[in-house]
C-alpha positions in Angstrom: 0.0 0.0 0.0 0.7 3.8 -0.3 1.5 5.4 2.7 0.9 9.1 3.6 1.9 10.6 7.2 1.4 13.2 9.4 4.7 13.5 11.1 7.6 15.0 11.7 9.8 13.8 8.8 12.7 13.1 10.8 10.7 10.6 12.8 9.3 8.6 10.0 12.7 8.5 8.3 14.8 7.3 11.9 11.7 4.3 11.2 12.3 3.7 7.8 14.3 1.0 7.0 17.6 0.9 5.3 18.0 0.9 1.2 14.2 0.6 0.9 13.4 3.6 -1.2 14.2 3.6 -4.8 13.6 7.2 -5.6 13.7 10.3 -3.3 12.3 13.8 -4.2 12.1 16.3 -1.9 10.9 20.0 -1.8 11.6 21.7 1.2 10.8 25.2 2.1 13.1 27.3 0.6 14.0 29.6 4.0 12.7 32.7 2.3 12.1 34.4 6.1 8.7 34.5 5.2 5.0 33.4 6.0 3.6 32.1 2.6 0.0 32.3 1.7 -2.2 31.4 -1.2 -6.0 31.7 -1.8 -7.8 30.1 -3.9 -9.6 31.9 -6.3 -12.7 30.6 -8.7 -13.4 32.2 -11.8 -17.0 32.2 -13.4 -18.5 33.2 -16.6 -20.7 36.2 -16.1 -23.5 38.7 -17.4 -21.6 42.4 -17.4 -23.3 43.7 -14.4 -21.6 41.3 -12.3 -18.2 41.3 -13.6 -14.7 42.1 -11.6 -12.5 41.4 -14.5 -12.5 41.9 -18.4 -10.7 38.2 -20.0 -10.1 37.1 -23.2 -12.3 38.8 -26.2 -14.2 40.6 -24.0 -15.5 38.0 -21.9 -17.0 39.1 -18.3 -16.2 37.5 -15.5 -16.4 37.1 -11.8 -13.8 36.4 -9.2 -14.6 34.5 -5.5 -12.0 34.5 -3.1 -11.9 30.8 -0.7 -9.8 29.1 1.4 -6.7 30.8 2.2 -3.5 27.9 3.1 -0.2 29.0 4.6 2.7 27.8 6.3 6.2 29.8 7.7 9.0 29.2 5.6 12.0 30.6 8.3 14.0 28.5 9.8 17.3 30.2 12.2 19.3 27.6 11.2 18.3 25.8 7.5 21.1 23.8 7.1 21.0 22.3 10.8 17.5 21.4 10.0 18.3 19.2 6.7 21.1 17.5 7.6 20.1 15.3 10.1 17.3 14.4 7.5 19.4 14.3 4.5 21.6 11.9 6.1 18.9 9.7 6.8 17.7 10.2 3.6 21.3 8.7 2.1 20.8 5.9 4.9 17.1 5.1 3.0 18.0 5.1 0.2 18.8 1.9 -2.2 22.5 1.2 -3.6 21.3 2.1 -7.1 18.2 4.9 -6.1 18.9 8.5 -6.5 17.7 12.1 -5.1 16.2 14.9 -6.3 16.7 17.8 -4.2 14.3 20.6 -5.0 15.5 24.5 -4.1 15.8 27.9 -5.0 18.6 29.9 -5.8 19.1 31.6 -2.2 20.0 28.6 -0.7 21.0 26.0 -3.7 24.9 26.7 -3.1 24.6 26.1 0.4 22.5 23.1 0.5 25.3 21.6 -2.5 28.0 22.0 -0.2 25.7 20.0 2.8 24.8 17.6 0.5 28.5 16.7 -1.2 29.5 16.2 2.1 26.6 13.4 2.5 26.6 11.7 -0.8 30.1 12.7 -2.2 30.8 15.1 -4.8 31.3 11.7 -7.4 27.7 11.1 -6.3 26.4 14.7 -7.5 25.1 14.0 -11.5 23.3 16.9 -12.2 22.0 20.5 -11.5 18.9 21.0 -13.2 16.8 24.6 -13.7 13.5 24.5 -14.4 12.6 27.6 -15.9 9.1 29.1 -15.8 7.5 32.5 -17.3 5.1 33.5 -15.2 4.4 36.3 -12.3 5.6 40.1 -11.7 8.7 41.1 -12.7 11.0 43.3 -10.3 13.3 46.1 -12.4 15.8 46.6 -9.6 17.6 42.8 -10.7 17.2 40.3 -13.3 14.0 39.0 -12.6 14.2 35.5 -11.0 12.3 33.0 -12.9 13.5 29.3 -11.3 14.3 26.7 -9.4 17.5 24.8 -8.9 17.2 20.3 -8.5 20.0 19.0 -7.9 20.5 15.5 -8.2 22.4 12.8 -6.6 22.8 9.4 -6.6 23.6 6.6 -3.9 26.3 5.0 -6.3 27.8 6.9 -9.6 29.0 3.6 -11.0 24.9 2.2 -10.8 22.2 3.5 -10.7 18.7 3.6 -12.3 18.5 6.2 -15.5 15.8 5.4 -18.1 16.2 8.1 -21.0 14.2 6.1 -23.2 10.9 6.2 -21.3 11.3 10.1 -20.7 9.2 12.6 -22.7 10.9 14.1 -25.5 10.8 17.9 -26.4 10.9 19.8 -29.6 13.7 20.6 -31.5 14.8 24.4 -30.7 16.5 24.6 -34.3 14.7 21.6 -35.9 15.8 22.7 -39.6 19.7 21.5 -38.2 18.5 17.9 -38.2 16.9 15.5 -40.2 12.9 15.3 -40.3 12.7 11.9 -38.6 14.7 13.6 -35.7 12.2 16.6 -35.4 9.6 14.5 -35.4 10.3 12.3 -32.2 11.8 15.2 -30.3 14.8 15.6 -28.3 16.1 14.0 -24.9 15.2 17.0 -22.3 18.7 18.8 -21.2 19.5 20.0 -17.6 17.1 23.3 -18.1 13.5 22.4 -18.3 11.2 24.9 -19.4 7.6 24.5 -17.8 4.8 26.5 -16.4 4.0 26.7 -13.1 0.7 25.1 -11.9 -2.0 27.2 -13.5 -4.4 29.2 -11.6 -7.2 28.2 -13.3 -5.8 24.5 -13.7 -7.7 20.9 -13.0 -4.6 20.1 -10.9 -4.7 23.3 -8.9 -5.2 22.2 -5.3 -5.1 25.9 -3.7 -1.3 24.5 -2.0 1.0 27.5 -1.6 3.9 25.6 -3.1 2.4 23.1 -5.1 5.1 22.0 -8.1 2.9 20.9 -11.3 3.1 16.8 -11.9 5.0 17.9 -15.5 7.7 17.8 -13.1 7.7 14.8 -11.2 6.1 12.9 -13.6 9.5 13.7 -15.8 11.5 12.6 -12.3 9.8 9.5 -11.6 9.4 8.0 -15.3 13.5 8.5 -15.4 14.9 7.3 -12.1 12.5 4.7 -11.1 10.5 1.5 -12.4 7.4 0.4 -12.0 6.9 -1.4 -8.6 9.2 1.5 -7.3 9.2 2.7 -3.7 9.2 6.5 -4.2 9.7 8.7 -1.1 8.8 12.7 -0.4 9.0 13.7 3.2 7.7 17.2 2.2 5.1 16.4 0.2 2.9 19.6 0.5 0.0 19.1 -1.9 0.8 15.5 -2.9 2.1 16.0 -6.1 5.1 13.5 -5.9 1.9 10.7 -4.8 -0.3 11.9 -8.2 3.1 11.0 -9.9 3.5 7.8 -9.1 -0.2 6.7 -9.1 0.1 7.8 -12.8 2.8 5.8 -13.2 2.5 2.7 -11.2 4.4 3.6 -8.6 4.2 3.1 -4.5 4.9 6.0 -2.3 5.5 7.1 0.8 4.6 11.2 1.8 5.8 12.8 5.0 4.3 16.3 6.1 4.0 18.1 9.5 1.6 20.7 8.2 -2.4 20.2 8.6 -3.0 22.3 5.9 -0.7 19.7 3.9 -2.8 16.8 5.0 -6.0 18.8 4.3 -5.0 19.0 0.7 -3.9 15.5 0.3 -6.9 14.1 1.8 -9.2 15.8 -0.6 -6.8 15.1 -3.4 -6.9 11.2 -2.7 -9.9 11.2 -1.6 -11.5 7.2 -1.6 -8.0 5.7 -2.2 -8.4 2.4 -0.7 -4.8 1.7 -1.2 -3.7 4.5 0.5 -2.7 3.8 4.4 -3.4 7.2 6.4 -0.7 7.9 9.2 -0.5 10.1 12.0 -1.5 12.9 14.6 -4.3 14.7 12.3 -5.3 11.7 10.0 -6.4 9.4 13.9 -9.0 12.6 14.0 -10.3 13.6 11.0 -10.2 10.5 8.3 -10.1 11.1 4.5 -13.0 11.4 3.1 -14.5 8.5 1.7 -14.9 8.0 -2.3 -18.0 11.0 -3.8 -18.5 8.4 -6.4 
């Protein structure tokens, strides 16, 4: 069975045991020193009367403000946080699995040097951005538009890399090779271009941080196989779980937040193979299946 938890991570991983997870990805806060906070916001067809915003060709339309989530993202001392979790997270995971180590570009250098230390710098494959176009722009800098993954793996000499089962991506110059080439695509590089999760998206769960499955879908289908154990121990919204129920997958999702669990429960709602750990989940169950 899947398993999700309510939990401090560092708990659940200390109980975890050794070499039993194929494929980590993790996304922890990113220590921006402050309190994040998203609403979510519904969007409905209108008669002009009632409208709050103009869309496209004209179209009225009218804006409802719901649930607001949050969560702090400070921490006095980041990197004494992850470590004791990172090197459990080496500790977990299998002689030929592999981490993805999700981050933004305040604290990426620092978290490279914690992380060298843990797996080696022989163990470090790749640093990959994934660029995104979206949100205001700031004209006092270069406008910051992504986030840093770096990737590791338990053993450089083997470990699990499927390039063939990855989704291809268009040719950037596709007149510089032949047609057969520009039709199947490209191999993606270490710089993945992909929008953020939309506002108005069917995967929008309302989750300040919520990465779109694009993403881990691309992670999962590379460094793991079917029948894979795939661990997140800041799963947020879920999104690493969606993943790897697409992709026949097991997973296991750590997160101390309520407002976490809230979304996940919602978001999985009737799972029966989904086994519901911890403080908040012994309280309020997920809901069972609308269907």
């Amino acid at each position: 069975m899947h398993q999700i938890h309510h939990a401090d991570n560092l708990e659940v991983l200390e109980a975890t045991p050794s070499g039993s997870a194929n494929l980590i990805y993790i996304d922890p806060p990113f220590n921006t020193g402050r309190f994040r906070r998203r609403s979510e916001l519904r969007v409905v067809r209108t008669h002009a009367a009632g409208a709050d915003r103009i869309g496209f060709g004209g179209r009225p339309y009218r804006t409802t403000r719901g649930e607001t989530r949050s969560y702090p993202d400070a921490f006095d001392d980041f990197l004494g946080f992850l470590e004791p979790r990172l090197r459990e997270a080496h500790r977990v995971l299998a002689s030929d699995g592999s981490l993805y180590f999700h981050i933004d570009y305040r604290e990426v250098h620092y978290c490279k040097i914690l992380l060298d230390e843990i797996f080696g710098r022989r163990c470090f494959l790749n640093e990959i951005v994934w660029a995104y176009d979206y949100g205001g722009r700031t004209k006092k800098k270069w406008p910051p538009k992504h986030d840093n993954i770096l990737f590791y793996v338990k053993d450089p000499d083997r470990y699990w890399f499927d390039a063939e089962a990855v989704d291809r991506i268009p040719y950037m110059a596709p007149g510089l090779v032949t047609a057969e080439k520009a039709a199947l695509g490209k191999l993606p590089t270490d710089t993945w271009w992909h929008t953020i999760v939309p506002t108005s998206g069917v995967e929008k769960t309302g989750y300040p941080t919520q990465k779109p499955i694009g993403i881990l879908r691309r992670i999962v289908t590379a460094s793991s196989r079917p029948g894979d154990l795939v661990l997140d121990f800041f799963a947020g919204s879920g999104t690493t779980g969606a993943a790897c129920l697409e992709l026949g997958r097991r997973f296991v999702l750590v997160d101390d937040n309520p407002e976490a669990i809230r979304v996940m429960q919602r978001r999985f709602a009737g799972r029966e193979d989904i086994r519901w750990c911890g403080r908040m989940v012994e309280d309020h169950p997920p809901a069972p299946n609308p269907s």
